[in-house]
Every structure is written in structure tokens, then in C-alpha cells.
C-alpha positions in Angstrom: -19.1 -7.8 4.2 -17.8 -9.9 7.1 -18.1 -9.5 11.2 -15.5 -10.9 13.1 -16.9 -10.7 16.4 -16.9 -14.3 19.2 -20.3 -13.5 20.9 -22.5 -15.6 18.9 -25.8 -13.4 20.0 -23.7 -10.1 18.9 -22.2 -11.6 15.9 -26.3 -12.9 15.2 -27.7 -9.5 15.9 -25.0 -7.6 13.3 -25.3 -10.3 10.3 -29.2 -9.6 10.9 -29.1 -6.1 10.2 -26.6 -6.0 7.6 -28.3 -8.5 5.9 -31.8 -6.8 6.1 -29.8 -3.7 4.1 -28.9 -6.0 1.5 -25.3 -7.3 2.0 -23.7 -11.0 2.1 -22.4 -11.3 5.3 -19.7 -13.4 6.4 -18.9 -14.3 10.0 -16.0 -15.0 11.7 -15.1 -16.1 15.3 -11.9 -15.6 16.2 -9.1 -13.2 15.3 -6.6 -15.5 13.2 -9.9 -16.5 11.2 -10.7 -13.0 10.5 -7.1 -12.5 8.3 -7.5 -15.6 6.3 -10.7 -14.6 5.5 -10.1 -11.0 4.5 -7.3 -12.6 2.6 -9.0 -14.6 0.2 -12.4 -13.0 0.2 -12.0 -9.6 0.0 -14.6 -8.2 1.6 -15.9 -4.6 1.2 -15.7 -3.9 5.3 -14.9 -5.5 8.2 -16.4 -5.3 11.7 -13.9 -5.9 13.5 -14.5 -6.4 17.7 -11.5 -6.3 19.8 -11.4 -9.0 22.5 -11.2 -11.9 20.4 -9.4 -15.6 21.0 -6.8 -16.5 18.6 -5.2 -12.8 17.6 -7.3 -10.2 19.1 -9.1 -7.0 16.8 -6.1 -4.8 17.3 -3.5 -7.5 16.5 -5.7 -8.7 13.2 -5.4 -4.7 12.4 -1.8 -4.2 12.4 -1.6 -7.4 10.0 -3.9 -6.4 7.5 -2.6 -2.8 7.6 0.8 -4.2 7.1 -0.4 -6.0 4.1 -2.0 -2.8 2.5 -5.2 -3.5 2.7 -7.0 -1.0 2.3 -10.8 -2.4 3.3 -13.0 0.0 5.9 -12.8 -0.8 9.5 -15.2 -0.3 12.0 -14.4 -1.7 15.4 -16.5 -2.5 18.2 -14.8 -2.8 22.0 -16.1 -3.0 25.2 -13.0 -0.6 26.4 -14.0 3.1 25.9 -10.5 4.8 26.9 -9.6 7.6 25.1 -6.5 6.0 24.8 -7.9 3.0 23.4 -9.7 4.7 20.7 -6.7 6.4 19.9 -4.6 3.3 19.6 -7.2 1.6 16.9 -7.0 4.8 14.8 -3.2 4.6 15.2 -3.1 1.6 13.7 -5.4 2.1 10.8 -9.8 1.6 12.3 -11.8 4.1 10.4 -14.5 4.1 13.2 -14.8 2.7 16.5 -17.8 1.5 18.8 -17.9 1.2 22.2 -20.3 -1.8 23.6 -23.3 -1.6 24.3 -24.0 0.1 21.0 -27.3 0.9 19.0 -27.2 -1.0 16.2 -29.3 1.2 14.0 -25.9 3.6 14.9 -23.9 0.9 13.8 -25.9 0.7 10.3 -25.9 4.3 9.9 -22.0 4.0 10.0 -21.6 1.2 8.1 -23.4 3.2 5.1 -21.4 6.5 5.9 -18.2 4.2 5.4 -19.2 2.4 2.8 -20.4 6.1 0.3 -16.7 7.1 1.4 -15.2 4.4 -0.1 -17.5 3.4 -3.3 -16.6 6.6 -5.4 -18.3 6.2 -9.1 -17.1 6.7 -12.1 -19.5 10.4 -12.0 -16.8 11.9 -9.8 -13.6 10.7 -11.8 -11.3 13.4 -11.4 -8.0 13.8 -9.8 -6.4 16.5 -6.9 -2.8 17.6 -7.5 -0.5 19.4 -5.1 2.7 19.5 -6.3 3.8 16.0 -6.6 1.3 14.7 -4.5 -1.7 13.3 -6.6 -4.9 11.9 -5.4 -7.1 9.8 -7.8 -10.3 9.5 -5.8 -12.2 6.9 -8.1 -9.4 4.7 -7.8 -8.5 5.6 -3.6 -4.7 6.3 -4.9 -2.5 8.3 -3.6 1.1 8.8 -5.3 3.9 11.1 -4.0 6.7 11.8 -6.3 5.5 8.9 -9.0 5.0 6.3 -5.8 2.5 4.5 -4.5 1.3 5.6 -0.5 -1.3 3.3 1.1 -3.5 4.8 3.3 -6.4 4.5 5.4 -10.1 5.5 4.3 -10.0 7.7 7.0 -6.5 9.1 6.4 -7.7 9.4 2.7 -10.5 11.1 3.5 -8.5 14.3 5.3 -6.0 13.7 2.6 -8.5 14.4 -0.2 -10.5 17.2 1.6 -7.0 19.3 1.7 -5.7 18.5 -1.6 -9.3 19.7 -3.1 -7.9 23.5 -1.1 -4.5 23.4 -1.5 -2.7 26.0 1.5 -6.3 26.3 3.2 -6.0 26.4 6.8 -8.3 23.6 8.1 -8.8 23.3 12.1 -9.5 20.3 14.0 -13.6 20.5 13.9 -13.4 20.8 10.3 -11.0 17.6 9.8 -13.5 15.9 12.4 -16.5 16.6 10.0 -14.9 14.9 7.4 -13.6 11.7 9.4 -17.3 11.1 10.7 -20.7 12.4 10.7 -20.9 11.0 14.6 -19.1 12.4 17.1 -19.5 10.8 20.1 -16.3 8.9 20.3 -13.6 11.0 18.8 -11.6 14.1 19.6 -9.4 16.7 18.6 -6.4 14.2 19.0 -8.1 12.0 16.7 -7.4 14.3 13.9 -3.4 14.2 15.2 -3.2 10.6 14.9 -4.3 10.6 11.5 -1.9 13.8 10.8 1.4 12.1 12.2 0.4 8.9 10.2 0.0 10.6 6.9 3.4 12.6 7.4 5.1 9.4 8.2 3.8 8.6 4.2 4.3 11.4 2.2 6.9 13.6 4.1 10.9 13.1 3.3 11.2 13.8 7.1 8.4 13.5 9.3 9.7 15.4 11.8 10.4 18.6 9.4 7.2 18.7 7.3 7.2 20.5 4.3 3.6 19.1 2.6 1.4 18.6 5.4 1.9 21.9 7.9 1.0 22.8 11.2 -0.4 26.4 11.6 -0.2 27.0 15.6 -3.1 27.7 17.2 -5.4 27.1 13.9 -4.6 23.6 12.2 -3.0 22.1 9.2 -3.0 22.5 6.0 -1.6 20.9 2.7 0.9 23.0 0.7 3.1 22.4 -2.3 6.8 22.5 -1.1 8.2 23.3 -4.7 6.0 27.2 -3.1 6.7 26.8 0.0 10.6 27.0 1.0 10.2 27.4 4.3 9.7 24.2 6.7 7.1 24.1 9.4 8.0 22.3 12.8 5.8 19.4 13.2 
């Protein structure tokens, strides 16, 4: 686990509690410190704040996103624009935290994030949808034989459509699977994670043909090999 967060008494306070559940914790100070250490340590999530010397938390995102990497992000910010939320999703957060936070909240996170991406070898199975495959255990995703890297979060709507291929999902029921907190997301949270995942499995983002809008209602993940017609994005 590691917390790269430059307030001593905040960084303090979340090793505490993190440590109390259990986990190694490993804390970092500045942004540029945060990617060398994700880089050779690996850790199993990163709390990652956003105003941060030396590379801030959304510049320390788009480099380990760039890299594939696929560890959980939770970010914590003193900014709590709508627009700022959005733009960490954009570039690949799982959750996000506005300051000043409860840090039992923070915990109770932490653990959601953490079940959603420590899938056992009890639920080995694998979704199919044409040539789109999901391997859950693994957190794979292939489209036509090749490899997409995605989010935990972008997984997570991936694999709740591929489980009801051609069900219409709406935006509540996308939201239920992103978090079970809702304080600090909307319906647009679900589009950011939408137009991200078309941008990795669609030919043409722009013309979908797997991951449909249905107007007024949702989305919903469809086989194009069925499904000759292509929906406008």
C-alpha cells in the first residue's frame, strides 16, 4: 500500500489507519517520488493527493496510466469542482476525496477498492461478447486476440455489461457499480468512463458498434457480429 500525500500530519493520520487494518504502508512526499516508487514496488493501491511538489497527483496519474499500470487509485484534493473530479476520472482515479475527509470513509473505500480488484481463484470464469473477452481473476480484457488496459473502475462497468450482454443499463445502475458512496460522483461520471472505454475497444470511437448508447435510457454492450446497425455515440 503506499500514500503519497506532503502533509506530514495527513500522510501520519492515513499510514495509521491503514496500518491498524493490517497493510504495509509506504509513504511518499512528493509527486516524482510517488512513480519511482510505484515503479519498483508495486504496490496494491495508491493514495494519491493532488497538490504535491515535484509532479503533482494528476500529472503522477497520467504517467502511471501511460505505463499500464493498472494499481487502484484513490485521490484525495482539496478542490471539489465537478470538473475536477471529472478530470481525475478522465485520466484513470477510481475514487476521489475531497479534503476534509472522514477517514473511517476513507478506509471503507480503500476495502471497497481493494475486494474489486483481489478476485480469487472461487470466481475463475470468463465473460465473452463477441470478440471481446473479460477474464475477471486475471483483470484482462482482450478485443479481437489483443490486449486493452483498463482502469479498475472502467473494468468494473466493463464486466457488469459483459455478464448481460444487449441489457440496457442507465446511469444509476453503472454508478452502483463504480462505488458504493455517492457523494462525489454524477451521472457524467459514468460518461467519462464510457468515452474512455470506446476509445479501447471500438474501431471508431465516434461510430460505436460494441459499447451503444440507447437515448434517453443508457448503454449497453452488444456483439457487433448481431448487431449491423451502428449507434451514434
Amino acid at each position: 500500500m503506499m500514500v503519497a500525500e506532503d502533509d506530514e500530519k495527513q500522510a501520519e493520520l492515513v499510514r495509521r489507519y491503514l496500518e491498524r487494518e493490517g497493510h504495509t504502508v509506504t509513504v511518499v512526499r512528493d509527486g516524482r517520488a510517488a512513480i519511482e516508487s510505484v515503479r519498483h514496488q508495486a504496490p496494491d493501491l495508491l493514495v494519491l493527493d493532488v497538490m504535491m511538489p515535484r509532479a503533482d497527483g494528476l500529472d503522477v496519474l497520467r504517467v502511471l496510466r501511460a505505463e499500464a499500470r493498472e494499481l487502484p487509485v484513490l485521490m484525495l484534493t482539496a478542490r471539489s469542482t465537478e470538473d475536477d473530479l471529472l478530470l481525475g476520472l478522465d485520466l484513470g482515479a477510481d475514487d476521489y476525496m475531497t479534503k476534509p475527509y472522514s477517514p473511517r470513509e476513507l478506509m471503507a473505500r480503500v476495502r471497497t477498492l481493494l475486494r474489486r480488484t483481489r478476485l480469487g481463484p472461487s470466481v475463475e470464469h470468463v465473460l465473452a461478447v463477441g470478440t471481446l473477452v473479460l477474464a475477471p481473476d486475471r483483470h484482462e480484457v482482450t478485443v479481437d486476440g489483443g490486449r486493452v488496459d483498463c482502469t479498475p473502475g472502467e473494468f468494473r462497468i466493463l464486466a457488469a455489461m459483459a455478464a448481460e450482454p444487449d441489457r440496457v443499463f442507465t446511469r444509476q445502475l453503472l454508478l452502483k457499480e463504480l462505488h458504493d458512496f455517492d457523494r462525489y460522483i454524477s451521472n457524467r461520471t459514468v460518461d467519462v468512463h464510457i468515452m474512455n472505454l470506446r476509445k479501447k475497444i471500438e474501431p471508431d470511437p465516434r461510430r460505436p458498434a460494441r459499447l451503444l448508447t440507447v437515448f434517453g435510457v443508457g448503454y449497453k454492450l452488444t456483439d457487433p457480429a448481431k448487431s449491423p446497425s451502428r449507434a451514434p455515440s
